[in-house]
C-alpha positions as a Markdown table, in Angstrom:
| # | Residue | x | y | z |
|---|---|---|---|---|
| 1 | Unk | 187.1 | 250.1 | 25.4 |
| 2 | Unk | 188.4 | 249.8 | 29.2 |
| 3 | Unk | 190.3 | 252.2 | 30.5 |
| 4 | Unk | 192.2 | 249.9 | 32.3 |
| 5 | Unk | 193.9 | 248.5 | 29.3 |
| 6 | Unk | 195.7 | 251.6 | 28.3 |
| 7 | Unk | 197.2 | 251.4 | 32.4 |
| 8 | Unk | 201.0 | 251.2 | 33.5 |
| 9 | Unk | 203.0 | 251.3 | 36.2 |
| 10 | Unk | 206.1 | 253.9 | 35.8 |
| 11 | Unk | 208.9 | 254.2 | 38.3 |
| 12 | Unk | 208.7 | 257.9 | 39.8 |
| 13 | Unk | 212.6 | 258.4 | 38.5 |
| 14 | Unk | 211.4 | 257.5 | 34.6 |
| 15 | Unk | 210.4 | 260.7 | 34.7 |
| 16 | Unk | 212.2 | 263.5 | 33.1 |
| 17 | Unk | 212.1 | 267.1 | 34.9 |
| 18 | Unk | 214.9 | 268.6 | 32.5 |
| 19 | Unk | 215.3 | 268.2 | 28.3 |
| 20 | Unk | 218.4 | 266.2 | 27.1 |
| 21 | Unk | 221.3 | 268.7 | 26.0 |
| 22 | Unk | 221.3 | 268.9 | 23.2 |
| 23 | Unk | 217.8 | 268.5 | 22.6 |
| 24 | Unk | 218.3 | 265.9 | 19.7 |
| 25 | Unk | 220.7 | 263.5 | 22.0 |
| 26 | Unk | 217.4 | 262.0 | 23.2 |
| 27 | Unk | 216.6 | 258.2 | 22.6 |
| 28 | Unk | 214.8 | 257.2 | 20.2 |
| 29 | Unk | 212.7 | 253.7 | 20.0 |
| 30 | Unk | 211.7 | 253.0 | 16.5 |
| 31 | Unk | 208.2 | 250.6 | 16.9 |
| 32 | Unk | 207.6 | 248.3 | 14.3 |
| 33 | Unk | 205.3 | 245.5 | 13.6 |
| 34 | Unk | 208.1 | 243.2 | 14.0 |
| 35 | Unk | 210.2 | 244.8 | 16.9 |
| 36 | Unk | 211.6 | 247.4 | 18.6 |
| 37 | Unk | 215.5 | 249.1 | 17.9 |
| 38 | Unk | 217.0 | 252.0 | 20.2 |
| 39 | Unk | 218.5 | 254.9 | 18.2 |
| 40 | Unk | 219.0 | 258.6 | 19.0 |
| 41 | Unk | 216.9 | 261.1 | 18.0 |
| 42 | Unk | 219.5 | 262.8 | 15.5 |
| 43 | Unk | 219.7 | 259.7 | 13.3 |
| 44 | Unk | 216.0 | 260.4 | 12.1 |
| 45 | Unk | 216.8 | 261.5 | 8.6 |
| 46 | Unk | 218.3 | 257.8 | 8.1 |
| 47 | Unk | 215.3 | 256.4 | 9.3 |
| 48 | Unk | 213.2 | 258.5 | 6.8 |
| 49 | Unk | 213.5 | 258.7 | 3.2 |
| 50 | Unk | 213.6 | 261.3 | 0.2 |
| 51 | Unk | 210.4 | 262.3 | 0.0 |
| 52 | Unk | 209.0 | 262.1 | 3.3 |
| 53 | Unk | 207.6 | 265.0 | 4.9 |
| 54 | Unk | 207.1 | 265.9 | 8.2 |
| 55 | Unk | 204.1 | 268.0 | 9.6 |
| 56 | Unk | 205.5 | 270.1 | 12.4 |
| 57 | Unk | 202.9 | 272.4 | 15.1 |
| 58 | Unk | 204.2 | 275.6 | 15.1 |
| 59 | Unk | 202.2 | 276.6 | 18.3 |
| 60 | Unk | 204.3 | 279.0 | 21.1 |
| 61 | Unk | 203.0 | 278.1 | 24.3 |
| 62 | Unk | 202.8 | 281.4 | 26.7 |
| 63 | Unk | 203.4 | 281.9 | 30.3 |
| 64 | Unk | 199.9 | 280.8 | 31.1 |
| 65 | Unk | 200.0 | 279.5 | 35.0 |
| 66 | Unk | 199.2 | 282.9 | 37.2 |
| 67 | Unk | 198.9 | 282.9 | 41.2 |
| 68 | Unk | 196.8 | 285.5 | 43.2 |
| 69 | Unk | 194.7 | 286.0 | 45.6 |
| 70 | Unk | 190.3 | 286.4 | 45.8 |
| 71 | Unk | 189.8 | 290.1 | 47.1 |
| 72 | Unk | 186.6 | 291.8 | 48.1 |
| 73 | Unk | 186.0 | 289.6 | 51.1 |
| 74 | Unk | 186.6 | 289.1 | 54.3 |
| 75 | Unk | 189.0 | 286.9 | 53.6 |
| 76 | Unk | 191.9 | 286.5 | 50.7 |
| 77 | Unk | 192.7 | 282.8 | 49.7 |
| 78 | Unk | 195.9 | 282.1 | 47.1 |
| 79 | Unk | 194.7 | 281.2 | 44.0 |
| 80 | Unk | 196.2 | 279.3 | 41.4 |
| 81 | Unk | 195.0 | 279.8 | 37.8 |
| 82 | Unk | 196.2 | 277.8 | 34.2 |
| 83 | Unk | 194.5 | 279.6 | 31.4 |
| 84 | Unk | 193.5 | 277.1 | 28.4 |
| 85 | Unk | 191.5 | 278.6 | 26.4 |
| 86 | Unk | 191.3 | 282.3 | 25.0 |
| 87 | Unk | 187.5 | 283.3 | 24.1 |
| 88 | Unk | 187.8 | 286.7 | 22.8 |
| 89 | Unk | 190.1 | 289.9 | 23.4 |
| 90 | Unk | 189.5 | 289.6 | 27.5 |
| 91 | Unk | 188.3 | 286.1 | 28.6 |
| 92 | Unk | 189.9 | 282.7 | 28.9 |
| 93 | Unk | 188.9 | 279.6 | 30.4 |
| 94 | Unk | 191.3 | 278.2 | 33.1 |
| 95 | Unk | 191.4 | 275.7 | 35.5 |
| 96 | Unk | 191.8 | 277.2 | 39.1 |
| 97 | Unk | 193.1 | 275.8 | 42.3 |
| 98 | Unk | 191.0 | 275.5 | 44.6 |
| 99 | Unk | 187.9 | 276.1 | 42.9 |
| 100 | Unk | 186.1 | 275.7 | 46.1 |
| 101 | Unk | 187.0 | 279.3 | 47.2 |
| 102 | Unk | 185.7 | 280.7 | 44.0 |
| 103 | Unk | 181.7 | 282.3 | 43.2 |
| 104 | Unk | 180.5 | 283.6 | 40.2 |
| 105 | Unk | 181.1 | 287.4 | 40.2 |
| 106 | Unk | 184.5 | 287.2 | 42.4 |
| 107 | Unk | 187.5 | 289.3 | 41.5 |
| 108 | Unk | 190.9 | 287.2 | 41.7 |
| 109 | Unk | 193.9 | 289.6 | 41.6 |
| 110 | Unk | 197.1 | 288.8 | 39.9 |
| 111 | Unk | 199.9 | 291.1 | 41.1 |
| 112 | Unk | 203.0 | 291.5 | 40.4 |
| 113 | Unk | 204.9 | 290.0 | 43.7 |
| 114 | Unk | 208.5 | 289.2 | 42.5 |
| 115 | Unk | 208.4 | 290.9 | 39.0 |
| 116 | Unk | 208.8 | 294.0 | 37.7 |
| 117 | Unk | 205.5 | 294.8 | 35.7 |
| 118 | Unk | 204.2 | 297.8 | 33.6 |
| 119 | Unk | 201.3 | 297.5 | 35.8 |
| 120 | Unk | 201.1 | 296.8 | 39.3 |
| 121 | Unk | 197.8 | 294.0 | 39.0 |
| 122 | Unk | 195.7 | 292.6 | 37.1 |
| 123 | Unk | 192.0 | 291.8 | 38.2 |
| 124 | Unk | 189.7 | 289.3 | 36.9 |
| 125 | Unk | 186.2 | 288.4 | 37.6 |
| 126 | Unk | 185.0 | 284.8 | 37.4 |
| 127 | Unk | 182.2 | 284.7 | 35.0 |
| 128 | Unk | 181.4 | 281.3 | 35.2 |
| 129 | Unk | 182.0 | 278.0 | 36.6 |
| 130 | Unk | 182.2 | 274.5 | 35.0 |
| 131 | Unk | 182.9 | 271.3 | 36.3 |
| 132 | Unk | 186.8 | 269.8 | 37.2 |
| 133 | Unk | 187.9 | 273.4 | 38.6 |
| 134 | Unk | 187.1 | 275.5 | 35.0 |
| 135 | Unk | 186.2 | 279.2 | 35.4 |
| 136 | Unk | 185.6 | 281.8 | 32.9 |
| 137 | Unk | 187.9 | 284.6 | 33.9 |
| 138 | Unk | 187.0 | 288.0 | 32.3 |
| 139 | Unk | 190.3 | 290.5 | 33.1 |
| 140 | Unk | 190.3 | 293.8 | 33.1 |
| 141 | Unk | 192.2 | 294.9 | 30.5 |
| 142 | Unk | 191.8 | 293.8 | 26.4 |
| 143 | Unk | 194.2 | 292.5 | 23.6 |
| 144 | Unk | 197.5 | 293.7 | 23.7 |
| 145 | Unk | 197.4 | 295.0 | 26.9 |
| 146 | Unk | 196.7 | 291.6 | 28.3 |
| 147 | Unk | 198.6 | 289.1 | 26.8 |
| 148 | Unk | 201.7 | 291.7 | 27.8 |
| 149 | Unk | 200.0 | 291.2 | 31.4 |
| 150 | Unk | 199.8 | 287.9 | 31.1 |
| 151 | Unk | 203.7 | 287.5 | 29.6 |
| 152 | Unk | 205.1 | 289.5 | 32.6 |
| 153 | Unk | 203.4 | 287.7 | 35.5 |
| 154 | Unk | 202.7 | 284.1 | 34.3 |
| 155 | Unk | 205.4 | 281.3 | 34.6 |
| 156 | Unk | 205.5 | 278.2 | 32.1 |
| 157 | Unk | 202.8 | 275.8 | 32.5 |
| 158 | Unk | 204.7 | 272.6 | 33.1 |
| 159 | Unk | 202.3 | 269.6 | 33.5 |
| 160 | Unk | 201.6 | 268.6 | 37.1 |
| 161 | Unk | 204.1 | 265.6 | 36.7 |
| 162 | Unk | 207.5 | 268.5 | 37.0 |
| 163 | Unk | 205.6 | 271.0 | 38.4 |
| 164 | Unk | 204.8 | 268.8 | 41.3 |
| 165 | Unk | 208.6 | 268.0 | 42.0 |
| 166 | Unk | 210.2 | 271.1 | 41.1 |
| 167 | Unk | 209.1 | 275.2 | 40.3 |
| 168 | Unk | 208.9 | 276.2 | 37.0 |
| 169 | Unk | 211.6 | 278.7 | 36.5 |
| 170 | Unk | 213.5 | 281.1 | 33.5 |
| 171 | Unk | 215.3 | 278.7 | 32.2 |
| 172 | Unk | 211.5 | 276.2 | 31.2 |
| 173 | Unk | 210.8 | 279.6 | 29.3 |
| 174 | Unk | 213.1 | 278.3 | 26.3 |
| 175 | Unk | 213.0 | 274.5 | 27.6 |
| 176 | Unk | 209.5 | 274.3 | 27.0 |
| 177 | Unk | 208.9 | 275.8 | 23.6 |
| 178 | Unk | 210.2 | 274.4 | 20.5 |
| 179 | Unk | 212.1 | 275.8 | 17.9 |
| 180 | Unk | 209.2 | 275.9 | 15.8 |
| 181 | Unk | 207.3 | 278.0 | 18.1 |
| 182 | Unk | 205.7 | 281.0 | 16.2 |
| 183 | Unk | 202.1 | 281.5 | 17.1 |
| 184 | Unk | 200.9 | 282.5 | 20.4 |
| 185 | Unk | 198.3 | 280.2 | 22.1 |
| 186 | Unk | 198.9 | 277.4 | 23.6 |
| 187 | Unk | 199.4 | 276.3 | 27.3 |
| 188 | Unk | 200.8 | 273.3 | 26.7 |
| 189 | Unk | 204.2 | 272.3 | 24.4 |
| 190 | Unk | 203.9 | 270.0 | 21.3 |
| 191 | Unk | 206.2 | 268.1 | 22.8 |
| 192 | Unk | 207.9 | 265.8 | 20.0 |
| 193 | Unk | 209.1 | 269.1 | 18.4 |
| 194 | Unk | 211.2 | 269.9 | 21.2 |
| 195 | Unk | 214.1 | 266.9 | 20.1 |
| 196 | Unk | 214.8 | 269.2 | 16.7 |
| 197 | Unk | 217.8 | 271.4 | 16.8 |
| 198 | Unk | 219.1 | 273.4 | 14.1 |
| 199 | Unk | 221.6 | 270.5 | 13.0 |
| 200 | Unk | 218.5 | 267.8 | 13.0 |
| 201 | Unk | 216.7 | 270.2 | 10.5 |
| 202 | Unk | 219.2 | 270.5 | 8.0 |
| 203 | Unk | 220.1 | 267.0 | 8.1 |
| 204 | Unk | 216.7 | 266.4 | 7.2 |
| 205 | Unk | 216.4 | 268.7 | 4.6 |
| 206 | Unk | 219.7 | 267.4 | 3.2 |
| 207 | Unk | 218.1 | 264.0 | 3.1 |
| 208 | Unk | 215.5 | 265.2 | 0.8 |
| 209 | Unk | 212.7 | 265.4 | 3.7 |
| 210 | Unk | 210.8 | 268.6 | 3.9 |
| 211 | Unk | 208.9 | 270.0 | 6.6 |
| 212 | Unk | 205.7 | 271.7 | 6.8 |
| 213 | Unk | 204.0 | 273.6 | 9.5 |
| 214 | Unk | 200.1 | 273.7 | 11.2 |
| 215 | Unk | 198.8 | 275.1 | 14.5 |
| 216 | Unk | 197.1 | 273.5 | 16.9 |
| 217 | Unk | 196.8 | 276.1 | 19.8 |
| 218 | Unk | 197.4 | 272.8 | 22.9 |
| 219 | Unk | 194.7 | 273.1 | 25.8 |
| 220 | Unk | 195.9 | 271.8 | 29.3 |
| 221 | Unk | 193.0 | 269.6 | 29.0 |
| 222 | Unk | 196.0 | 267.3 | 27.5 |
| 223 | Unk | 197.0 | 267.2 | 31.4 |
| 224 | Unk | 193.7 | 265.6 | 32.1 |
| 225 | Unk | 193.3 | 262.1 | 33.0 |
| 226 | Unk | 190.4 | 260.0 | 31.8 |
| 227 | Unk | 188.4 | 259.7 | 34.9 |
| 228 | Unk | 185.7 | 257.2 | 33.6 |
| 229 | Unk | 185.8 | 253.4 | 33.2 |
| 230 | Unk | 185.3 | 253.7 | 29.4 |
| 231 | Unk | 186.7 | 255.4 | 26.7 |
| 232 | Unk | 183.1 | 256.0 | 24.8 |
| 233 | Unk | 182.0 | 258.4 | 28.0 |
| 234 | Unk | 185.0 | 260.2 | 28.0 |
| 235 | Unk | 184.7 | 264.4 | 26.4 |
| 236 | Unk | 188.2 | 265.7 | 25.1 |
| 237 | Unk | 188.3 | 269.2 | 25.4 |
| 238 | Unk | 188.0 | 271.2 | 21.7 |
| 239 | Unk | 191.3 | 272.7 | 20.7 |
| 240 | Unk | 191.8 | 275.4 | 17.9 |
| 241 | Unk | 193.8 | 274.6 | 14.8 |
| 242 | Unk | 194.6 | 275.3 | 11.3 |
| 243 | Unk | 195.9 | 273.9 | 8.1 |
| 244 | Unk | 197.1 | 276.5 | 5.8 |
| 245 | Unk | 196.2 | 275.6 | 2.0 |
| 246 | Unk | 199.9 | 275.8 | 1.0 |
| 247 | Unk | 200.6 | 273.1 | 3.9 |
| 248 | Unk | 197.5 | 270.8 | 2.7 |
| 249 | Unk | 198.6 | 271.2 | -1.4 |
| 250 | Unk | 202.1 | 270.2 | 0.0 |
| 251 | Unk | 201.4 | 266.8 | 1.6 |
| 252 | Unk | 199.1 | 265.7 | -1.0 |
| 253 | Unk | 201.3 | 265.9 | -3.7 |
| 254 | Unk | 204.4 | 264.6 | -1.5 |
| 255 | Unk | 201.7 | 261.8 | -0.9 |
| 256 | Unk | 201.2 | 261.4 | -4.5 |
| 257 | Unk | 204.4 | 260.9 | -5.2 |
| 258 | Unk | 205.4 | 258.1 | -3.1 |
| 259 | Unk | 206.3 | 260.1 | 0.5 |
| 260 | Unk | 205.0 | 259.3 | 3.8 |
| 261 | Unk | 203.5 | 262.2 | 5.9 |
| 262 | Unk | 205.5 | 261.8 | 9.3 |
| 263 | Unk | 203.3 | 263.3 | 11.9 |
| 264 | Unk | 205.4 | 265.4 | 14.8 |
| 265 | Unk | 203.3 | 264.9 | 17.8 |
| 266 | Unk | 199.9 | 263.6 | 19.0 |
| 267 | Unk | 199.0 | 267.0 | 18.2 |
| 268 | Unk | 200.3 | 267.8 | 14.9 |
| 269 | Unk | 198.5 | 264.0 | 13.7 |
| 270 | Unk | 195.1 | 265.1 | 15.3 |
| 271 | Unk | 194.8 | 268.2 | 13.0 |
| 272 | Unk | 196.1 | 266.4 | 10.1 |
| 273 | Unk | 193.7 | 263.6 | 10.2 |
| 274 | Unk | 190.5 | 266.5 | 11.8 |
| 275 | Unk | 191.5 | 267.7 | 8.1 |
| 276 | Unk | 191.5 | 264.7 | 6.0 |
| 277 | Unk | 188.6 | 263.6 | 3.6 |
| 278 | Unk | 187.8 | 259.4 | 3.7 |
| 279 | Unk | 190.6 | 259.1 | 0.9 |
| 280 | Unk | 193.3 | 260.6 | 3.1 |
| 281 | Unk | 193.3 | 263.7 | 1.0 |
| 282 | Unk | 194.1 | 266.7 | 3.3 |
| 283 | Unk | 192.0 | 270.0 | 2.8 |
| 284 | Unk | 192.7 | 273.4 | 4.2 |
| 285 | Unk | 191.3 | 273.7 | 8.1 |
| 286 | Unk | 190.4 | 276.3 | 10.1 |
| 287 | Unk | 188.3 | 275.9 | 13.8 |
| 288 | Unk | 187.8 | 273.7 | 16.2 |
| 289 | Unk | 188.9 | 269.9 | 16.4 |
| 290 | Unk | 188.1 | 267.6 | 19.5 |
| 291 | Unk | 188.7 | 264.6 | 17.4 |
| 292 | Unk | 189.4 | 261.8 | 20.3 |
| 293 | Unk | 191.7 | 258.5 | 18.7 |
| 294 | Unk | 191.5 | 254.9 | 20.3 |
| 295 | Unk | 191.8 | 251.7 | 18.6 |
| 296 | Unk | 189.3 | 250.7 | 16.2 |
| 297 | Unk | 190.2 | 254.4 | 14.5 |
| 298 | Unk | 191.3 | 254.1 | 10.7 |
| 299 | Unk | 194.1 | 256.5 | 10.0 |
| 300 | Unk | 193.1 | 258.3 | 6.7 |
| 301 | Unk | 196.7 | 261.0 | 6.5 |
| 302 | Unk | 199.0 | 259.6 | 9.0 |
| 303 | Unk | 202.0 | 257.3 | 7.8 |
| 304 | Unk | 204.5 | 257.8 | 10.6 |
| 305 | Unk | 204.4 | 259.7 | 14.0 |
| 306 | Unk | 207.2 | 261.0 | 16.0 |
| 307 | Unk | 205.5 | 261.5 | 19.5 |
| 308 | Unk | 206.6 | 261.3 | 23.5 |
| 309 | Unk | 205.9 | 258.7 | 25.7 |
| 310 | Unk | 202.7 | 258.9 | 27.4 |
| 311 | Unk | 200.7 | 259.4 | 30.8 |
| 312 | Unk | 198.6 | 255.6 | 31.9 |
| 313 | Unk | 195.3 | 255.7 | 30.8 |
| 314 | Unk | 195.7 | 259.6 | 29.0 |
| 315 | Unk | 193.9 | 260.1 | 26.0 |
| 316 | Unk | 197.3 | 260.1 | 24.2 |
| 317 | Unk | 198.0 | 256.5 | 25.0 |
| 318 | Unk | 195.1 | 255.7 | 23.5 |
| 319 | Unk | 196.3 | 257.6 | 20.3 |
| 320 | Unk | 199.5 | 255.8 | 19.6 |
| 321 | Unk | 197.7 | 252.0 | 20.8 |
| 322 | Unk | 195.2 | 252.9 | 18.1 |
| 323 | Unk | 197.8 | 254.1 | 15.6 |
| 324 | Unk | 200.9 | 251.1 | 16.7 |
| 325 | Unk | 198.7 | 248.1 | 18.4 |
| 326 | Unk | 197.9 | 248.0 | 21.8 |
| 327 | Unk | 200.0 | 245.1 | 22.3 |
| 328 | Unk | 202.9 | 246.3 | 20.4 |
| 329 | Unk | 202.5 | 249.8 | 22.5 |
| 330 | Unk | 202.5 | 247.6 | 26.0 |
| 331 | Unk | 205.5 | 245.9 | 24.8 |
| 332 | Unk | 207.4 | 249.0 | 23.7 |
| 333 | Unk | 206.5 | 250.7 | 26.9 |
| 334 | Unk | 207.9 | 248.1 | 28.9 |
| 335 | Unk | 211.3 | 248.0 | 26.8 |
| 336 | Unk | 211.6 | 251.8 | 27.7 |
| 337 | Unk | 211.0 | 251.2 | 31.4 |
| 338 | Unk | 213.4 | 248.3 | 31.6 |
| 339 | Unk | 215.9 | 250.1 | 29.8 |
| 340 | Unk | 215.7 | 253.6 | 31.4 |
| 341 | Unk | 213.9 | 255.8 | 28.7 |
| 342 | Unk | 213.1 | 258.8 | 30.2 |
| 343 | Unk | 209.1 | 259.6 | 30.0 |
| 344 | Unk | 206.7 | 262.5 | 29.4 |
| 345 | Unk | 207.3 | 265.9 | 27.9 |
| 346 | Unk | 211.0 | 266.4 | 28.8 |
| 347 | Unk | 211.4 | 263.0 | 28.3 |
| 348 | Unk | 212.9 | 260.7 | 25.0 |
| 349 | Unk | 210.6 | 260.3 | 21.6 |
| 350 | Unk | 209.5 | 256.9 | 19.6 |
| 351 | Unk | 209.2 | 256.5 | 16.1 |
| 352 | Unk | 206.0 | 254.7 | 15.7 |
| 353 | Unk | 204.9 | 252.8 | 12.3 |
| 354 | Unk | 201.6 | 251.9 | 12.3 |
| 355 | Unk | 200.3 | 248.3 | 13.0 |
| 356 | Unk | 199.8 | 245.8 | 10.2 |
| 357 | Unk | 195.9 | 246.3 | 8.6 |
């Protein structure tokens, strides 16, 4: 498909650069086939039923944007660094700014300007370069002794749209990770789950909906846009992920029983539906997903999604068109601009049911 078609224009001040407080005063727009209704995010569990389930990611994103400097000659440029993806005990794959300035076999040192660290740098050597500004890093230290690193000198990597109009600072460290958030990996939030407070939960539980958990570690190729002028060129970046057997045993036989499986992000759905057989039957997962949805995609696990609103022409516009309708998507879009819903991550959530088929 065109690119194009998945293209919008959003007013600059649409965009949110802090959460609501509290997290589940958000809007809500519940998308149906036949219209749109504004609600608040906490009056979810009377838009679900008993016997709904909702499939939440349980990801912790980590401090993963570092600044440096290239050392060992003659001159030291400030370098910017967004790890995405870990590849064993000492090596990641980031995205570095400016690439340019950057050879195979250069040392970048993080230090430790403005914190207080166990240690006073840490060193990486660029193993490799791809294309778009990806390097292999390769640190110096290993496991533990890295990530602890990595925790004391990274900031939270907010997408370019917040980070380009204000610094990430302490208080993003508990903005920008949901309540859910459990297992280390991921640069980027799973961004519907950060609406859910403590009240929202047990509301929904005393509603009779349940809630299950998966991991999908989120790469900050979710930041990137789609650069060509159709969909079928475009690569998504592979993402790791796992559906526990207790989680997959649990949605089938709420399935079974009548329930809808409510997906909690564009991220949380992906994993699900990477996992489901033809007859929407979810089996246990473990690896690597790069499973890219546009229209045309028949949903096998999905029955309701709970999700963000979306970048122009970003792979995860292309999700909900192909889950909601294209048109009804536009349309709903354009009732959140004209009525001042606030977009992207920090932004309100929609409550999208999936277009008539």
């Amino acid at each position: 498909m065109r690119t194009d078609l998945f293209d919008f224009e959003l007013p600059p001040e649409r965009i949110a650069l802090r959460p609501a407080s509290p997290r589940d005063s958000a809007r809500l727009l519940v998308v149906k086939p036949d219209g749109l209704a504004d609600r608040i995010v906490r009056d979810l569990p009377d838009l679900l039923a008993p016997g709904d389930v909702l499939v939440i990611n349980d990801t912790k994103v980590i401090p993963a944007r570092l600044s440096g400097r290239r050392i060992g000659r003659a001159t030291e440029p400030a370098i910017e660094a967004t790890l995405h993806k870990r590849l064993d005990g000492s090596r990641w794959l980031a995205f570095v700014k400016p690439a340019k300035k950057l050879e195979v076999g250069d040392v970048v040192r993080f230090g430790s300007e403005g914190k207080v660290c166990f240690l006073d740098q840490l060193d990486a050597t660029v193993e490799a370069k791809g294309e778009g500004g990806e390097v292999t890093l390769s640190f110096a230290f290993h496991g533990a002794v890295l990530d602890q690193s990595i925790e004391e000198r990274g900031t939270m990597p907010l997408p370019p749209y917040i980070a380009g109009k204000r610094a990430p600072d302490e208080q993003d460290r508990s903005d920008y990770q949901t309540m859910f958030a459990k297992i280390e990996g991921s640069v980027a939030a799973p961004t519907a789950s950060l609406h859910f407070t403590d009240a929202l939960v047990a509301a929904l539980k005393a509603r009779g909906v349940s809630i299950h958990h998966v991991t999908l570690h989120v790469g900050a190729g979710t930041f990137l846009p789609v650069k060509v002028d159709d969909t079928d060129a475009h690569k998504m970046h592979s993402e790791w992920g796992t559906v526990s057997a207790e989680t997959a045993a649990a949605l089938n036989a709420a399935r079974q029983a009548g329930g809808r499986i409510v997906a909690v992000g564009s991220t949380a759905l992906r994993l699900i539906e990477s996992a489901a057989a033809e007859d929407g039957t979810v089996a246990p997962f473990e690896g690597e997903t790069a499973i890219f949805i546009t229209p045309g995609y028949r949903f096998k696990a999905t029955d309701l999604m709970l999700t963000n609103f979306h970048l122009p022409k970003s792979t995860l516009v292309m999700l909900v068109a192909a889950f909601s309708g294209l048109d009804r998507i536009r349309s709903a879009y354009a009732h959140a601009i004209a009525d001042g819903y606030r977009f992207y991550s920090y932004g309100d959530a929609c409550l999208l049911y999936p277009a008539a088929r």
